[in-house]
C-alpha positions as CSV (number, residue, x, y, z in Angstrom):
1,X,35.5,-42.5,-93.6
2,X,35.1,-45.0,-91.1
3,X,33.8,-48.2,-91.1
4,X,31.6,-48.7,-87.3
5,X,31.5,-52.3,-87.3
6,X,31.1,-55.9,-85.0
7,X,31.6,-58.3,-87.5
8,X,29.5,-61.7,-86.4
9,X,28.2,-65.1,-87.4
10,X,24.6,-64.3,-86.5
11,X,21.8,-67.4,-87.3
12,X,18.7,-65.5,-88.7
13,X,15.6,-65.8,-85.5
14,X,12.7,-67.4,-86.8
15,X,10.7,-64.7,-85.7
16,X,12.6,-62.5,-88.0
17,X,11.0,-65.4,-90.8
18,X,8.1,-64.6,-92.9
19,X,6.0,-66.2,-95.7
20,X,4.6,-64.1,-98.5
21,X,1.2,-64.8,-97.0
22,X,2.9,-62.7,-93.6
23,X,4.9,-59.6,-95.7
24,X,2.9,-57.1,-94.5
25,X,3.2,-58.0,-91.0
26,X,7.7,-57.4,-90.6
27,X,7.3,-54.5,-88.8
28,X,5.7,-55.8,-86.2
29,X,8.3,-58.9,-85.4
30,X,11.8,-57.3,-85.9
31,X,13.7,-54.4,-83.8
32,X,14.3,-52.0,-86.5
33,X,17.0,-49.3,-86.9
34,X,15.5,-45.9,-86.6
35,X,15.6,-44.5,-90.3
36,X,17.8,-41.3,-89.7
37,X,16.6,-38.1,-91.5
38,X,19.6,-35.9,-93.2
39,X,20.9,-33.9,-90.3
40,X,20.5,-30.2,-92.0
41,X,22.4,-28.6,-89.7
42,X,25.3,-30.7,-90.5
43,X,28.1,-29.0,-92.4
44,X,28.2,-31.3,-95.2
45,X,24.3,-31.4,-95.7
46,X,24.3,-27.7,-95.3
47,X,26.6,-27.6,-97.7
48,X,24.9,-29.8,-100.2
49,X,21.2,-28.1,-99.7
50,X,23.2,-25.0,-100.9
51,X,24.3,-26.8,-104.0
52,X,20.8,-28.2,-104.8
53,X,19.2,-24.6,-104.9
54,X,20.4,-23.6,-108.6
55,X,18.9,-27.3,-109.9
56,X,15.6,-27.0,-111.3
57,X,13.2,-29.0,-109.8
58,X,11.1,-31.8,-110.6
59,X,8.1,-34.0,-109.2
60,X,6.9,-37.1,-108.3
61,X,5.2,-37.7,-111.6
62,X,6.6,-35.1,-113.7
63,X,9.3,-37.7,-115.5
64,X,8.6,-40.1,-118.5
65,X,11.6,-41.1,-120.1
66,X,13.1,-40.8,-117.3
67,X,11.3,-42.7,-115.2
68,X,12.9,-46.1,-116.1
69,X,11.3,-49.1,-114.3
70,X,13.1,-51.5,-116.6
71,X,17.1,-49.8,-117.5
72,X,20.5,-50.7,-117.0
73,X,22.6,-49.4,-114.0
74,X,26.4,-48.2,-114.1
75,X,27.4,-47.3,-110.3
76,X,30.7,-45.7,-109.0
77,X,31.8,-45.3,-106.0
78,X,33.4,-42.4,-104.7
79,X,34.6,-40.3,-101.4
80,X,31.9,-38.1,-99.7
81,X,33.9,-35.5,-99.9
82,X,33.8,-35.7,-103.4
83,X,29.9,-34.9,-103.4
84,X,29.6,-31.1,-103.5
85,X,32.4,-30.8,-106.2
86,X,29.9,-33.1,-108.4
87,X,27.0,-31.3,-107.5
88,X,28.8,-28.2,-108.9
89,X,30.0,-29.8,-112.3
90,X,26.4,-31.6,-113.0
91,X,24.2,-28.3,-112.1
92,X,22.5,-27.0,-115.2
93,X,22.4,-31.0,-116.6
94,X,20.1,-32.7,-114.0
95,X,16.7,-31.9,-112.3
96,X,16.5,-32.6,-108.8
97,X,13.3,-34.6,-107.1
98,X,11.6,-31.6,-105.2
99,X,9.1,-32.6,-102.7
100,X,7.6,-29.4,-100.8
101,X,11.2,-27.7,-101.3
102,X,12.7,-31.0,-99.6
103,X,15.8,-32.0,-102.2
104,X,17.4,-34.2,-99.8
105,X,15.6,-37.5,-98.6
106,X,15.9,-41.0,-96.3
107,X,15.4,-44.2,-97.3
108,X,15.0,-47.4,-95.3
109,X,14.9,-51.2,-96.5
110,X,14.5,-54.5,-95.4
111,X,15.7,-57.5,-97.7
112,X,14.5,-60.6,-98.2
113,X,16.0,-64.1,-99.1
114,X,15.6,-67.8,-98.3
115,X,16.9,-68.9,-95.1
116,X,19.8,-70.4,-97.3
117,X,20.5,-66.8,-98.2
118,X,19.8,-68.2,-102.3
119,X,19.2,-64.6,-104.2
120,X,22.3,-63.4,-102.5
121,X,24.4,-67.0,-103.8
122,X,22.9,-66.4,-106.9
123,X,24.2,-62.9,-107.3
124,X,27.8,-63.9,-105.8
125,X,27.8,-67.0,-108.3
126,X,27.0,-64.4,-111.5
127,X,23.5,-66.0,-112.7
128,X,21.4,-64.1,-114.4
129,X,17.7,-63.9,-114.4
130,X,18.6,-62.9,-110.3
131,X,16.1,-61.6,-108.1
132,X,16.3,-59.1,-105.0
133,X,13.6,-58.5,-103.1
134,X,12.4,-55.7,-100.4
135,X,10.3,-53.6,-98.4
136,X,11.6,-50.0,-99.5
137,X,10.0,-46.8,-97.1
138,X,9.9,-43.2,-98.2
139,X,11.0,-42.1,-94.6
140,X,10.0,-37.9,-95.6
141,X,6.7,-38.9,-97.3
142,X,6.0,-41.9,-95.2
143,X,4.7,-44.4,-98.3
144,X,6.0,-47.8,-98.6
145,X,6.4,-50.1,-101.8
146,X,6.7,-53.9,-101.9
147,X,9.4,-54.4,-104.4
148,X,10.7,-56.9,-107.0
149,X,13.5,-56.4,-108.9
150,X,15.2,-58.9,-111.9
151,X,18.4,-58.5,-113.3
152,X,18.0,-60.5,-116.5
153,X,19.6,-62.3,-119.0
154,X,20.3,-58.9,-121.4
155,X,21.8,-57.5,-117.7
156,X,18.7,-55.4,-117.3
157,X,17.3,-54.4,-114.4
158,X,13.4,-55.0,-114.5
159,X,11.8,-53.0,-111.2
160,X,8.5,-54.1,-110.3
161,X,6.7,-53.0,-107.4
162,X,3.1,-52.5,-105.4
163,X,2.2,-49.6,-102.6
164,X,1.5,-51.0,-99.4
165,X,-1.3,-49.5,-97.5
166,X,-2.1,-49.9,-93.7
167,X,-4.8,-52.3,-95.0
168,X,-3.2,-54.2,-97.7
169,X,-4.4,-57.8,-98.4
170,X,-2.1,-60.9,-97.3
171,X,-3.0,-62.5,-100.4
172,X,-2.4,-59.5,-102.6
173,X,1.3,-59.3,-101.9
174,X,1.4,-63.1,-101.9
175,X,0.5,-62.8,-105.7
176,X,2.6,-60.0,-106.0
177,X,5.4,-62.1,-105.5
178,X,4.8,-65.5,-106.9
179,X,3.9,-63.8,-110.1
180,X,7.1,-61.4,-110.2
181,X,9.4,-64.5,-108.7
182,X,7.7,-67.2,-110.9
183,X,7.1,-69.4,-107.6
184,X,10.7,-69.7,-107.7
185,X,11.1,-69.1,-103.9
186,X,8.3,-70.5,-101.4
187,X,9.5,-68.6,-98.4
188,X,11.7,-65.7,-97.5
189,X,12.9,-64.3,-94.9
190,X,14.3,-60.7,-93.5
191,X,17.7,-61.1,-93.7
192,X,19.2,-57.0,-93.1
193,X,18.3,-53.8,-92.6
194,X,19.4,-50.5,-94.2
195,X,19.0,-46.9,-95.1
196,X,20.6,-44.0,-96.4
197,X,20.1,-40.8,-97.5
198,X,19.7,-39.8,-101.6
199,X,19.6,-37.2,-104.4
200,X,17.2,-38.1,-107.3
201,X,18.9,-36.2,-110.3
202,X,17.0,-36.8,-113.7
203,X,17.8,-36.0,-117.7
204,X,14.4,-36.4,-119.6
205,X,16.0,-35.2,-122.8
206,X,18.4,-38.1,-122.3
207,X,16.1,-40.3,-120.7
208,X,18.2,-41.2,-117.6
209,X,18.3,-40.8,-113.9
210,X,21.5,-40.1,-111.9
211,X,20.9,-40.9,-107.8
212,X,23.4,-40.0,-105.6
213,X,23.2,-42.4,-101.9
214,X,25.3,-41.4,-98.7
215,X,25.0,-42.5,-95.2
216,X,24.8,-45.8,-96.0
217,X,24.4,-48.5,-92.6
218,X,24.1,-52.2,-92.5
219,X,21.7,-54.0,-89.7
220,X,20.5,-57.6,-88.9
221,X,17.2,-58.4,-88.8
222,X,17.3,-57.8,-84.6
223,X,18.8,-54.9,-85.0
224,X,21.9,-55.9,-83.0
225,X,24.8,-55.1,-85.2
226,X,24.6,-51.9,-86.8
227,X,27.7,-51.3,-89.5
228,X,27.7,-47.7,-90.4
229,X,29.9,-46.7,-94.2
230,X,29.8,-42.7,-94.1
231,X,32.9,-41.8,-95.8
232,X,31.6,-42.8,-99.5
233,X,28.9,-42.3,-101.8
234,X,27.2,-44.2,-104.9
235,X,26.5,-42.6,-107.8
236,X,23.8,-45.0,-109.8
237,X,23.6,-43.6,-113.7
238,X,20.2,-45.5,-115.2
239,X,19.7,-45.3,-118.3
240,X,16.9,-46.5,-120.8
241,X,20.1,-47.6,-122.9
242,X,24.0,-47.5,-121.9
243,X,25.2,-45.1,-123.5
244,X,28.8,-42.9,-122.7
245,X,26.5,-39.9,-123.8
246,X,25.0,-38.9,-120.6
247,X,26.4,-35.9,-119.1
248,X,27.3,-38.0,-115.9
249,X,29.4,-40.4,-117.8
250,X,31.2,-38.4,-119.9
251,X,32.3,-36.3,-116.5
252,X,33.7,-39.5,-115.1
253,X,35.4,-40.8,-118.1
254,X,37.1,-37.7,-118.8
255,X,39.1,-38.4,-115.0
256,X,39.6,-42.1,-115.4
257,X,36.5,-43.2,-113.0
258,X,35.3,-45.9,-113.7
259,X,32.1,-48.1,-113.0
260,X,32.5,-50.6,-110.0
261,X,29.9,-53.6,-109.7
262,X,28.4,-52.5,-105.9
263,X,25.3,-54.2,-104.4
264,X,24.1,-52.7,-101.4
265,X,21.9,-56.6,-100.8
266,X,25.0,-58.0,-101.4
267,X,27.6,-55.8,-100.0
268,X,25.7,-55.6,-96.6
269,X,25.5,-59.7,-96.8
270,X,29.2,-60.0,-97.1
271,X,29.6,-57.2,-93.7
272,X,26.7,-58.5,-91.9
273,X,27.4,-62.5,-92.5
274,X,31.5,-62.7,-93.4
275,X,31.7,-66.1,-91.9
276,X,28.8,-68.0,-93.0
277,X,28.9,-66.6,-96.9
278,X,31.7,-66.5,-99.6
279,X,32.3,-63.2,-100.7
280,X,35.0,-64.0,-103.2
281,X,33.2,-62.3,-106.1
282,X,32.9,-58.9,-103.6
283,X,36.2,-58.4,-102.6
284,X,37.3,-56.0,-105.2
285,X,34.7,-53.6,-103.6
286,X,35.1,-54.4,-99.9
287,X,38.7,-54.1,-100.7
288,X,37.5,-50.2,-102.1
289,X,35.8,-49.4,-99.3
290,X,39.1,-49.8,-96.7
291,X,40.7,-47.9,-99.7
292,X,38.4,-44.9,-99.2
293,X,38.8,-45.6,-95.3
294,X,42.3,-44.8,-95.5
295,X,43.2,-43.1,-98.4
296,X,42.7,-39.1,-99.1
297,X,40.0,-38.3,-101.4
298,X,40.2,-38.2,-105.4
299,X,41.6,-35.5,-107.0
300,X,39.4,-32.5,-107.4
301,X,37.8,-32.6,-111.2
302,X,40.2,-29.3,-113.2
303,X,37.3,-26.7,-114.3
304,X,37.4,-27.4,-118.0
């Protein structure tokens, strides 16, 4: 892995501000990073397009238990290189997302916080009853969702979010928000950019969903300080209920991996920003991350 990076102070531009009453309209003020599509003719993706073939497939609205708006999370981070080996271990225990014979999609975010950069302090102090909030596009099927998400009090995460359409209402998303944020925050701003590319594995019987994210980069708001992470990949287990049951979890215990707290908000705060934010509470993972950089991969899992 390397780690593609100019770290910088930056001071977020006020055109890069918005008020709830203006959500709809970020696209139109920032220079966005182009949303990169899996490159299929890439050895790795190749490689991993192969893997997916044996997974049954699933659709859009084909889960229910699965399907988990409100869950708790268990992530682990681990060496791309690591990611077929999985693939091959899991097959037969996970559904993939199938979308017209596409297994292997894009995702692209912009965050929002207060110009004091609050829901990330929040998070880096440990409160609960934390908010994160974004724009989250479906780069392959070109739909976009206004989302809200809580970590609460029982460490749940509660997912809350509305489609946004070319002509979606000002006021509608301004509700959206007040009512999921409890007028805690009167104005937000776009603070980063990001994407990467994900596998959407499910278990209905087990009521869980295991997403695998790779390619994961890191811009500002102008779009001027790009930080690309391609050597590692995020496995996100959510569950309806932690349990060491799930099929997933049972494979990583068995080799001594274990869960890592990893924020992508957060995480891409603490590279974007190092020198206006504490990151005391993320070091453990930044200090991972030049781990991976440097380090040969894990172990490949014994076939028993």
């Amino acid at each position: 892995m390397t780690i593609q990076a100019r770290f910088k102070d930056e001071i977020f531009e006020k055109d890069a501000s918005i008020s709830p009453v203006a959500i709809t309209a970020i696209n139109t003020k920032n220079k966005q990073a182009q949303p990169e599509k899996p490159n299929a003719r890439t050895p790795l993706t190749s490689l991993i397009n192969e893997l997916l073939i044996p997974f049954e497939g699933y659709g859009l609205n084909d889960l229910n238990n699965a399907n988990l708006m409100n869950r708790v999370d268990s992530k682990f981070m681990l060496p791309l290189s690591f990611l077929p080996e999985l693939l091959t271990h899991i097959q037969g225990q996970y559904r993939v997302l199938d979308i017209q014979g596409k297994r292997l999609f894009s995702y692209y975010n912009q965050y929002f916080d207060t110009p004091e950069l609050d829901l990330y302090k929040a998070h880096h102090n440990g409160k609960l009853n934390r908010y994160k909030v974004r724009q989250r596009r479906y780069v392959d099927t070109a739909t976009e969702y206004l989302e809200v998400k809580l970590k609460n009090n029982q460490s749940r995460t509660v997912k809350t979010r509305i489609k946004l359409e070319k002509n979606n209402q000002h006021a509608n998303n301004t509700a959206f928000i007040k009512e999921q944020m409890q007028n805690h925050f009167a104005h937000l701003n776009v603070t980063q950019q990001s994407g990467y590319n994900r596998i959407a594995l499910a278990n209905e019987e087990k009521a869980e969903r295991l997403t695998l994210d790779f390619n994961l980069w890191y811009n500002t708001p102008k779009g001027d300080n790009k930080i690309t992470l391609p050597g590692f990949f995020i496995a996100e287990l959510k569950q309806s209920k932690k349990t060491k049951h799930s099929p997933f979890y049972k494979l990583m215990s068995k080799h001594h991996i274990f869960p890592a707290s990893f924020s992508k908000y957060c995480i891409g705060c603490a590279l974007l920003y190092p020198e206006r934010l504490k990151v005391n509470r993320f070091k453990p993972v930044l200090a991972r991350l030049k781990h991976l950089n440097r380090t040969n991969p894990l172990l490949p899992l014994e076939n028993n």
